[in-house]
C-alpha positions in Angstrom: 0.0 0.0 0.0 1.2 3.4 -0.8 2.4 5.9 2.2 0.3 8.3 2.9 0.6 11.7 5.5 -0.3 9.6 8.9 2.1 6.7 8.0 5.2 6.7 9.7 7.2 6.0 7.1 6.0 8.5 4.6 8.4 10.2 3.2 7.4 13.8 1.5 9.6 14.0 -1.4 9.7 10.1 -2.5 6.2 9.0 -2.1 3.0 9.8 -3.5 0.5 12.2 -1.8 -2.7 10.5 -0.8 -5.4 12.6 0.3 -6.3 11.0 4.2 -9.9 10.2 4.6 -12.2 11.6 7.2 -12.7 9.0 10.0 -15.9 7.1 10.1 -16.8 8.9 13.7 -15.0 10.6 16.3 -15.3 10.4 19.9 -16.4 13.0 21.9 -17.0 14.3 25.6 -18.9 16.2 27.5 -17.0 19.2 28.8 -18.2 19.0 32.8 -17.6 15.2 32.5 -14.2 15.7 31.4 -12.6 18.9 33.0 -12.0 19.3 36.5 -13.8 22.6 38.4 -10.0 24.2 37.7 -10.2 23.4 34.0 -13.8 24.0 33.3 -13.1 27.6 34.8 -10.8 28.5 32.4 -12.4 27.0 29.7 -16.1 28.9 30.8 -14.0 31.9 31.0 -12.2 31.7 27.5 -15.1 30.3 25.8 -16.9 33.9 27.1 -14.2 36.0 26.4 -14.1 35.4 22.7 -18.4 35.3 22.3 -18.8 38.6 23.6 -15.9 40.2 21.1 -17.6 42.1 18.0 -16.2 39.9 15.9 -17.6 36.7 16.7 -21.0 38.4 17.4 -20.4 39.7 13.8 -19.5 36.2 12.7 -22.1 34.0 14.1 -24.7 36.7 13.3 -23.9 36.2 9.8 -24.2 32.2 10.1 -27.9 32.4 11.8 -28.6 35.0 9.4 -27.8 32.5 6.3 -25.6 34.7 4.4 -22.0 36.2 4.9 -22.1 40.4 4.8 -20.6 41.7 1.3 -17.9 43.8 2.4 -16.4 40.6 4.3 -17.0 38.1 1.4 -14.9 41.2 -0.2 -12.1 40.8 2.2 -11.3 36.8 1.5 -8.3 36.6 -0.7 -9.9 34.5 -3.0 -13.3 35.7 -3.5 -15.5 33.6 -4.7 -18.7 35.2 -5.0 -20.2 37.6 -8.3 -22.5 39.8 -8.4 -25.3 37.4 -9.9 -24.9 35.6 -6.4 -27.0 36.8 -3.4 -24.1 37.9 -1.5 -23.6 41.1 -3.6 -26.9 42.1 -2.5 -26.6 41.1 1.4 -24.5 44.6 2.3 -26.4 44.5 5.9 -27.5 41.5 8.8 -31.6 40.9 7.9 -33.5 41.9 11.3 -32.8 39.6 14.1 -30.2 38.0 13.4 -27.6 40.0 16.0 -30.6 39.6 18.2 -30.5 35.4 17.8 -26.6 35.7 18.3 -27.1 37.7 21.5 -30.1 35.2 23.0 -27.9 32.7 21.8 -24.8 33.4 24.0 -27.3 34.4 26.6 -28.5 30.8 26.9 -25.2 28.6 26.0 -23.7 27.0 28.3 -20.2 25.7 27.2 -19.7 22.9 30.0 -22.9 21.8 28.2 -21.1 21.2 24.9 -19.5 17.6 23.4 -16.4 18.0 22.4 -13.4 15.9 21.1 -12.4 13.8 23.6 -8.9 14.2 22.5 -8.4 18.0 22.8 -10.1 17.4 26.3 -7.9 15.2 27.8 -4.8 16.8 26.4 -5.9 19.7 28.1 -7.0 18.4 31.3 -3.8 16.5 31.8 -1.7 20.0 32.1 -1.8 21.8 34.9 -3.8 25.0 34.8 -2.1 28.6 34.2 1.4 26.3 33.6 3.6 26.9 29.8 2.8 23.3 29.1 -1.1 24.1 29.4 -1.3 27.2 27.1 -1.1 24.8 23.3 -3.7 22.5 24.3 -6.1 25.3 25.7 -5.5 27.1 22.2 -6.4 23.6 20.5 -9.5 22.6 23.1 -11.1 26.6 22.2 -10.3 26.3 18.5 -11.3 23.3 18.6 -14.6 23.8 21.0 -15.2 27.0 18.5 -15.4 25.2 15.5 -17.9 23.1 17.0 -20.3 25.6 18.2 -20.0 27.2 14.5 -21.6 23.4 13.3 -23.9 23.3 15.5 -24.9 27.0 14.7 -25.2 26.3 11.1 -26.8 23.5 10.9 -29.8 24.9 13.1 -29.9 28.2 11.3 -30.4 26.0 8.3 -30.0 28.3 5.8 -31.5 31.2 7.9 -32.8 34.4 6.1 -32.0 33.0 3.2 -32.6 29.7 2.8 -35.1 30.1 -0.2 -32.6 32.6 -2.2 -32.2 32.5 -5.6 -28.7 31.3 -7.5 -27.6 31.4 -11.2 -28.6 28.0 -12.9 -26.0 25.5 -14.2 -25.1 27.1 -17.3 -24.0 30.3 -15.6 -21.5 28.5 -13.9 -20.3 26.1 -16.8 -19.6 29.4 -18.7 -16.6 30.1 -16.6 -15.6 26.8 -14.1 -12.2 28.3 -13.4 -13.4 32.0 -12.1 -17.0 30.7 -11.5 -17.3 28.2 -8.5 -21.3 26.8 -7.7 -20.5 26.6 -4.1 -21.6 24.0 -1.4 -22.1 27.1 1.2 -21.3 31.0 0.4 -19.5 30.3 4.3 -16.7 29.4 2.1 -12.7 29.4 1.9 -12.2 28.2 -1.6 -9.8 26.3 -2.1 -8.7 25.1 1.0 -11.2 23.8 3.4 -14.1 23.7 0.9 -14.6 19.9 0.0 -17.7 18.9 2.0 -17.1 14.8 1.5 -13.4 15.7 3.3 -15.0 16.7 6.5 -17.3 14.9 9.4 -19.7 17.0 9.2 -19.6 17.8 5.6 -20.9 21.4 4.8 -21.5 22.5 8.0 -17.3 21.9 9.1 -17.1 24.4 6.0 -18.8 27.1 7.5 -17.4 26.3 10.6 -14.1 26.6 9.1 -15.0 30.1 7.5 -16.4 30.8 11.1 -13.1 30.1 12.5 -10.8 32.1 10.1 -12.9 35.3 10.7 -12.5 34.7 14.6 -9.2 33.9 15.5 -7.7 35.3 11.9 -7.1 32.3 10.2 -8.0 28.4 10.8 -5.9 27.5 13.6 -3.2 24.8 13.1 -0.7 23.2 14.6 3.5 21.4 14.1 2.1 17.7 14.4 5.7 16.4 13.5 6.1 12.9 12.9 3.7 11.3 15.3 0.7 13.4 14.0 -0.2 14.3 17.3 2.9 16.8 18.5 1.9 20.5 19.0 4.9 21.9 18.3 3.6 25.8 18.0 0.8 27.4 16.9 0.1 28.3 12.7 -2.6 30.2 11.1 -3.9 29.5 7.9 -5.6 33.4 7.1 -7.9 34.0 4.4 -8.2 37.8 4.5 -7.6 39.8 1.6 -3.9 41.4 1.9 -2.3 38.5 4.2 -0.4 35.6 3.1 -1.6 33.0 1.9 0.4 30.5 3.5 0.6 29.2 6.9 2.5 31.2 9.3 3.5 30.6 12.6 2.6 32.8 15.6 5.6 34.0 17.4 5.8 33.7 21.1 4.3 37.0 22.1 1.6 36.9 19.7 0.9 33.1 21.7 0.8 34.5 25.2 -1.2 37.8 24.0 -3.9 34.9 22.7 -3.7 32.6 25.5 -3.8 35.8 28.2 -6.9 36.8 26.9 -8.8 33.5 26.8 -7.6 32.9 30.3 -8.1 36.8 31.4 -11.4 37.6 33.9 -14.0 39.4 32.1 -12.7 43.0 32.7 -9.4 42.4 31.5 -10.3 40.7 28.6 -12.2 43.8 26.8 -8.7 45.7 26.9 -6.4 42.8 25.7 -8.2 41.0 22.8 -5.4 40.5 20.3 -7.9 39.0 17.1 -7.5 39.0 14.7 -4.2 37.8 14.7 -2.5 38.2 11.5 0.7 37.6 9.9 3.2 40.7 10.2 7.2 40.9 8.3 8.1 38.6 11.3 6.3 35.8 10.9 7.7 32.6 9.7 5.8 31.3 6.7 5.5 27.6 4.9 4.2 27.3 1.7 0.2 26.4 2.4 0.9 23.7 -1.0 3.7 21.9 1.1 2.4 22.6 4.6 0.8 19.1 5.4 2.4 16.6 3.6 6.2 18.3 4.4 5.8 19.8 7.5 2.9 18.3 9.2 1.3 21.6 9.7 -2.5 20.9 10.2 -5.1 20.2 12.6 -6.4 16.9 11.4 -4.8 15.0 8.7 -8.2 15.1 6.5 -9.3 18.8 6.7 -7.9 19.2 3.2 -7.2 17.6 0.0 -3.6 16.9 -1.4 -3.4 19.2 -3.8 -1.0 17.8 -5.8 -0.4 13.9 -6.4 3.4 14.2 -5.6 6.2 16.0 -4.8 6.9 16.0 -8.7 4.2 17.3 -9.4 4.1 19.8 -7.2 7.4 21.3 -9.0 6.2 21.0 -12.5 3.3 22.9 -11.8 4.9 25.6 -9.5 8.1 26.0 -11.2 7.2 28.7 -13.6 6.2 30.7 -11.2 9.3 31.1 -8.9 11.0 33.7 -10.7 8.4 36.1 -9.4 8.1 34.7 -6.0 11.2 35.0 -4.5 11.0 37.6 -1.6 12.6 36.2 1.8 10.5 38.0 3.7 6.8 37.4 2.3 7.3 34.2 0.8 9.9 32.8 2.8 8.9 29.2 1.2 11.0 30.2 -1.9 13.9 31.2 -0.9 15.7 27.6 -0.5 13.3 26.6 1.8 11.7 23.7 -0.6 14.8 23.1 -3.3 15.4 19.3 -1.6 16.5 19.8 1.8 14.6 17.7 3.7 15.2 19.9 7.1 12.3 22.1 8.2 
């Protein structure tokens, strides 16, 4: 059988790429069954601190409401939508959707929730306020986030506009390359946009989209050869004017995140760093290369392969270097991918 990314003997630059399937089920936890009272705190408290910010009652407005706004459709860096789409015309939230949002923080209860057992235990087996604790609270609250997004989308059910007209096949087939019929307009194109890739099919789409609007990007992690390592924290940002490839957060941009999830209340509306973009510092792997060289991802499955082998991958991006080569913003080409197998 060929090697594939969760093999241990995969080897990036020799064997083919094979896309890793989404598992069958995964098991999950009830957060007050799981945490301790120490643990729950903190995860009560961060799960509040980042619902009250604007931007998630912005974001998860715009899920119940069945539609993202225009202007931030406009600021993905692939955008996806036209004007024939109902998006162009969506330039404000339909009444009562911010109200839902707000009755809907009111009434969760994030002890409540099922989460992955996984990110649970990884988290409960730290101690509280310690370094070794701060990665796996990141993971449990991107990860706890995410799910709140699914759940969110699947019971607006298409909202506002559920019934809203789209442009019929032909449209589309007039232009497949620039024209995309979409499984959601919650959608980062290109990336996490392949419904039969994910658990939860569609709805881990929007939650994906819900997730890169929140935190800045979808939140990632080094997973090394073990697939299960958190070595450092990466963002995978979609907004218009940022890199497109995965960078890592340095280590003050880490403790600003992980002081304002764990912050009281009070604090917390003075030190909210999102969204957390990439600045001239950040390191930066090529988003193409980022899973199957680097182990850079959350779950193996979240995206396609997007090319079939490392071969491939050079034939197709070769032409292209030329242009490319800036140490700073793309890092990735300068020597970083020419056959070392370091990094």
């Amino acid at each position: 059988m060929a090697s594939s990314l969760v093999s241990p003997t995969f080897h990036w630059k020799r064997d083919p790429w094979i896309t890793t399937p989404p598992p069958n089920s995964i098991e999950k936890s009830v957060v007050a069954q799981s945490l301790d009272g120490a643990h729950q705190v903190v995860f009560k408290r961060a799960m509040a601190n980042i619902l009250v910010t604007e931007l998630a009652e912005l974001t998860f407005a715009q899920l119940i409401d069945g539609l993202p706004l225009w202007d931030v459709a406009m600021d993905q860096s692939r955008k996806t939508h036209t004007k024939e789409e109902p998006v162009y015309n969506h330039k404000q939230l339909c009444d009562g959707a911010m109200e839902k949002m707000r009755e809907l923080r009111e009434q969760f209860d994030p002890l409540a929730m099922e989460v992955r057992a996984d990110t649970l235990d990884r988290y409960q087996n730290t101690p509280v306020g310690s370094r070794v604790s701060k990665l796996p609270l990141v993971e449990l609250i991107a990860v706890a986030l995410h799910e709140l997004a699914v759940h969110v989308f699947k019971k607006a059910d298409g909202g506002f506009h559920k019934y809203d007209k789209y442009p019929d096949d032909t449209y589309y087939e007039e232009k497949p390359f620039t024209r995309k019929r979409k499984p959601t307009p919650f959608l980062l194109w290109l990336t996490f946009d392949e419904p039969n890739q994910l658990p939860d099919g569609v709805a881990d789409i929007a939650a994906y989209w819900a997730e890169d609007r929140i935190f800045g990007g979808v939140v990632l992690f080094g997973r090394g050869k073990s697939g299960t390592d958190q070595n450092g924290v990466w963002f995978h940002s979609h907004r218009r004017g940022v890199t497109e490839n995965v960078y890592a957060l340095s280590e003050d941009q880490i403790a600003s995140l992980t002081h304002f999830l764990e912050s009281s209340s009070g604090e917390a509306n003075s030190c909210c760093p999102l969204p957390i973009l990439a600045n001239r510092d950040n390191k930066r792997q090529d988003y193409r290369l980022s899973m199957p060289k680097y182990k850079i991802y959350r779950d193996p499955w979240e995206r396609k392969m997007m090319y079939g082998s490392y071969l491939v991958y050079r034939h197709e991006t070769i032409d292209c270097r030329m242009y490319d080569i800036d140490p700073i913003e793309r890092p990735e080409w300068n020597g970083m991918d020419s056959g070392s197998d370091s990094g």
